[in-house]
Structure formats: C-alpha cells, structure tokens
LOVO-652227 format. One line per field, with one value per residue (C-alpha): residue in three letters; x, y, z. Coordinates in Angstrom, 1 decimal, padded with zeros to 4 digits. Example, Ala and Ser with C-alpha at 12.3 -4.5 7.8 and 13.67 -1.06 7.14 Angstrom:
# LOVO-652227
residuo	[ALA SER] .
X	[012.3 013.7] .
Y	[-004.5 -001.1] .
Z	[007.8 007.1] .
# end
This chain:
# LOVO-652227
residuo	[UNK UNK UNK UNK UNK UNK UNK UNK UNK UNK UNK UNK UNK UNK UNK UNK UNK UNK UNK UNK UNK UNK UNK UNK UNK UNK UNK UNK UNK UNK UNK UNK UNK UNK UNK UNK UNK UNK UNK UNK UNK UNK UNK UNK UNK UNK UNK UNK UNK UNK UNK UNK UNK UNK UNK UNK UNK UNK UNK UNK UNK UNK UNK UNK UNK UNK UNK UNK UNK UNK UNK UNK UNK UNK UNK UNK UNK UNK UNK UNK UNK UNK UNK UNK UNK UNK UNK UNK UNK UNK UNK UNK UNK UNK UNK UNK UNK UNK UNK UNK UNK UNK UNK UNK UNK UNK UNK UNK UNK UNK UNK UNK UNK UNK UNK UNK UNK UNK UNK UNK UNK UNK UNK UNK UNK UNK UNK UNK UNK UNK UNK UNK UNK UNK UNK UNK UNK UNK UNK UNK UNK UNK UNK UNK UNK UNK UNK UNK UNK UNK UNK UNK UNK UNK UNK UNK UNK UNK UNK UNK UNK UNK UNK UNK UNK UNK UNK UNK UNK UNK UNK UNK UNK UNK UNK UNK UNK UNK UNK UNK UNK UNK UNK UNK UNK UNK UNK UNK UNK UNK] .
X	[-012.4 -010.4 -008.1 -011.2 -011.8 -008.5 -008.5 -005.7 -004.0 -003.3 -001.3 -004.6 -005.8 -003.1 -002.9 -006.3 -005.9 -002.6 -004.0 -006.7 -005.1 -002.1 -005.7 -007.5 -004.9 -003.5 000.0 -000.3 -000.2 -003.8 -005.1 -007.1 -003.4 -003.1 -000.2 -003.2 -003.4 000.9 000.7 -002.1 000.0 003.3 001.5 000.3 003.6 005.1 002.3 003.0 005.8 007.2 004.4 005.5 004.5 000.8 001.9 003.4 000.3 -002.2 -000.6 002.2 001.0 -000.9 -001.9 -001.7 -005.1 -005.2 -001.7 -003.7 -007.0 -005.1 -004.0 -007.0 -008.2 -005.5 -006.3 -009.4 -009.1 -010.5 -010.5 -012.9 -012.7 -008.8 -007.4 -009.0 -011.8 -010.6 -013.4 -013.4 -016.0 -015.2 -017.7 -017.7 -016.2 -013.5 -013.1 -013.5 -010.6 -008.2 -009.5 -010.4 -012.5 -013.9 -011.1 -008.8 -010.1 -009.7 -007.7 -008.6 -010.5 -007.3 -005.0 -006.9 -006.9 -003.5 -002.5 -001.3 -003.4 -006.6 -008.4 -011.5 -011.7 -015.3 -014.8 -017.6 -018.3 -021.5 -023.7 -025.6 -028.5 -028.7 -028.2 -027.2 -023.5 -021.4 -019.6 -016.5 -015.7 -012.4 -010.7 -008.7 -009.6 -010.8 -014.3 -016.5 -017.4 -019.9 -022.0 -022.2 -023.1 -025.8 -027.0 -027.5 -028.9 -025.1 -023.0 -019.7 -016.9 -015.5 -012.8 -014.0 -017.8 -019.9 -023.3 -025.4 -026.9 -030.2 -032.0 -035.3 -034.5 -036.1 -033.1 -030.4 -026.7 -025.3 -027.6 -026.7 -023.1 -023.0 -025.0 -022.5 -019.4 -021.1 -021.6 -018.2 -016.9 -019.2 -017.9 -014.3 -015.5 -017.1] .
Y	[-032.3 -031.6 -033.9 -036.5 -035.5 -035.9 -032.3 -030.8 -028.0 -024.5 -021.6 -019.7 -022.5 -023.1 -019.7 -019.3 -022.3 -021.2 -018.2 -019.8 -021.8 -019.1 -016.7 -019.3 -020.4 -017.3 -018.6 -022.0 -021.1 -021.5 -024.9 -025.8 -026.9 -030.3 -032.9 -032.2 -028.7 -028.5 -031.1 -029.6 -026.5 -028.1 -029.4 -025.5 -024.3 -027.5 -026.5 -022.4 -021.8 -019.4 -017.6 -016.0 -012.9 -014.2 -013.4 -010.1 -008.7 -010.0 -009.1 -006.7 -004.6 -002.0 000.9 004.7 004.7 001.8 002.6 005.9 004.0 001.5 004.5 005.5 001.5 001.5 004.4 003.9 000.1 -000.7 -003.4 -005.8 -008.6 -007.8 -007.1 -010.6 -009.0 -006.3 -003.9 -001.2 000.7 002.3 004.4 006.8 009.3 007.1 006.0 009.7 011.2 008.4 008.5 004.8 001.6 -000.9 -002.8 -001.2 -002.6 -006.4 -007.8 -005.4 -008.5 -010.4 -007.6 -007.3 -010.8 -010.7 -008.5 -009.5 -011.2 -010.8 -014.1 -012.3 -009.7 -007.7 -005.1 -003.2 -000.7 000.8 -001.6 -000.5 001.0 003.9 002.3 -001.0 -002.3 -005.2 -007.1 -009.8 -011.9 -013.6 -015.9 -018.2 -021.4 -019.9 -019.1 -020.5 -017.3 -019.0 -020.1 -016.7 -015.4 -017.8 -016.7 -012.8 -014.2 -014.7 -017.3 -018.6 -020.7 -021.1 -019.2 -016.2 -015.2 -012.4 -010.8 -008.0 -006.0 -004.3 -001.5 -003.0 -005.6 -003.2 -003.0 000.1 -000.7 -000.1 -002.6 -005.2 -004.7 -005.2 -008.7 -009.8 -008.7 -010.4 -013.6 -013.9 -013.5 -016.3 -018.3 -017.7 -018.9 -021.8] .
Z	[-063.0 -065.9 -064.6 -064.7 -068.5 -069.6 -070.6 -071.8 -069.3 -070.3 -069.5 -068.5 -067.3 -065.1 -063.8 -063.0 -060.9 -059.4 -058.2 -056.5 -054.4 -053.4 -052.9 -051.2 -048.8 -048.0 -049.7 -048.7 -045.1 -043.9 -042.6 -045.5 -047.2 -047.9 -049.9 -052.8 -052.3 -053.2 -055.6 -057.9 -057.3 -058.2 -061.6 -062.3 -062.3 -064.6 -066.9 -067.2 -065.5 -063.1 -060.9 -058.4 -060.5 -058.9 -055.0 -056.2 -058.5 -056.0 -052.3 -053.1 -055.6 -053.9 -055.3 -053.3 -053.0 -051.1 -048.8 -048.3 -047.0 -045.1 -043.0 -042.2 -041.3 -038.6 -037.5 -037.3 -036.0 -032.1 -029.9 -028.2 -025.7 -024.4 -027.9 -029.0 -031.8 -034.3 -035.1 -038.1 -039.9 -042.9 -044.1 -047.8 -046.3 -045.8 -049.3 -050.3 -048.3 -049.7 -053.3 -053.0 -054.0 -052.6 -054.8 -052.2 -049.3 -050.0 -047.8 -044.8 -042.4 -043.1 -042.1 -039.1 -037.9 -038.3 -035.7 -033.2 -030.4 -032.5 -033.1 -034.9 -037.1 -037.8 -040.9 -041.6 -045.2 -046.6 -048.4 -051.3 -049.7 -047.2 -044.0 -044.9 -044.0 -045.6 -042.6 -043.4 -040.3 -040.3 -037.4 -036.4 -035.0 -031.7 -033.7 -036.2 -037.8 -040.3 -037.4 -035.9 -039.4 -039.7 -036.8 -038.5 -041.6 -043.1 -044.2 -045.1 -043.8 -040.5 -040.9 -043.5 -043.2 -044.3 -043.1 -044.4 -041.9 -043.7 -041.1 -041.7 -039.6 -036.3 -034.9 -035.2 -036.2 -032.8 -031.0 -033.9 -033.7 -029.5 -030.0 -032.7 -030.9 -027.9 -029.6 -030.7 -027.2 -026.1 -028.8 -028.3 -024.9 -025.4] .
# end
C-alpha cells in the first residue's frame, strides 16, 4: 500500500515490516514465501539496513524465565496418534514455579510442531476466566487446523489456529479435548 501511495520508506517503517515477514514466515522457511515475500524483504533491508539483529531479539533472546518454563513444557509435553499430535497444558502453577509470562510462552505450539514426527501441535494455558483455556493449533500440511477450529467456535489459518474453550459450553475440558484430538486424527486421515 505504501508502495501504491508513493510513500516515502522509513527506518521504522522498514523494520516493522521486516519483522513481519521473518515473524510471519517463520524466517522465510514456511510455505507462505514467495519471490514477493524476499523481494519486499530485500527492499526493507536497502531501506534500514542490517537486521539480522530482528532474528536474534525475536527468536534467540530468551529470557530465564522462559528457558525455566520451557523445561517444564517438555516435560510436561505428551503424545497422540503415534507421536503425530503434540499435546501440552500449562496451567498457573506452571507459570508460577518458572517465574513466567504469558510473554514466555510464545513460540511453544511452534516448538511443539517441530519435533520431530509431529504434524500437529495442541498447546493449552488458562484463559482469563476460571475454567476457560486458550488453545493454539499449529501443523503442517497434513491438517487444516482452521477448519478444525471452526468447528469449536475458533478460527485462524490452515496452518496456525486458535480456539477458546469456555465451560459453559455443557461439556467438561476432558470430553472437549478427546473430540478435538479425535478430529485432528480424522483429518490427518482424510
């Protein structure tokens, strides 16, 4: 769009943008890249500059807090369908014992996915409410996790989607989490 207007380009400008597309991409490596996608990238960096400061800050600069609560994510990590779904559930007890955010779990349905042999990933965390649960979906291309999402009042794109489970739905987390693990299998199996 700026382009379009004729805008001038910025340094801020250009690193916002930058840092969308190395976010949004997962470094250029998903397969949403395109010649566009590196081009408007290449035209960021002749406008500011050096960035690789971008990949450091946003996927190598962790703090302890979040090592400590990545620990505890493996730890805590199981497996459904053969190894093929990742499933964790971290609750605030969780976040407690490692002194951490919700800023420290980014990243955590990606991690998971990316073991491997695991096309799916299902992370779970508290949701604002007693008894509600925030669930990110990420896979590969064996699933269209947006469609499943949709299904449990979610939404999202095929390949990162999110739901919110709310208890006044009549049914109790456990039953919800065995018909979503189930309809991802029947997905992957379509």
């Amino acid at each position: 769009l700026l382009t379009e207007m004729d805008a001038g380009w910025t340094v801020p400008m250009a690193i916002c943008i930058y840092t969308g597309l190395v976010t949004d991409t997962g470094c250029f490596a998903y397969s949403n890249v395109r010649p566009e996608t590196l081009r408007v990238a290449a035209s960021m960096l002749d406008v500011a500059g050096d960035l690789s400061w971008i990949y450091r800050e946003t996927f190598e600069n962790k703090t302890k807090s979040c090592i400590a609560l990545t620990a505890i994510a493996y730890a805590k990590t199981q497996y459904e369908d053969a190894g093929s779904i990742a499933y964790l559930q971290l609750d605030a007890e969780d976040f407690a014992a490692a002194n951490a955010t919700d800023e420290d779990s980014e990243g955590f349905s990606a991690m998971l996915r990316a073991i491997q042999g695991v096309h799916v990933s299902i992370f779970v965390r508290d949701g604002r409410n007693p008894g509600q649960y925030r669930i990110s979906l990420r896979s590969d291309e064996a699933c269209d996790v947006a469609k499943i999402a949709g299904e449990f009042g979610g939404g999202g794109h095929a390949r990162a989607a999110g739901i919110t489970y709310m208890p006044d739905k009549g049914q109790n987390f456990t039953e919800f989490k065995t018909r979503l693990i189930t309809r991802l299998k029947e997905s992957m199996d379509a």
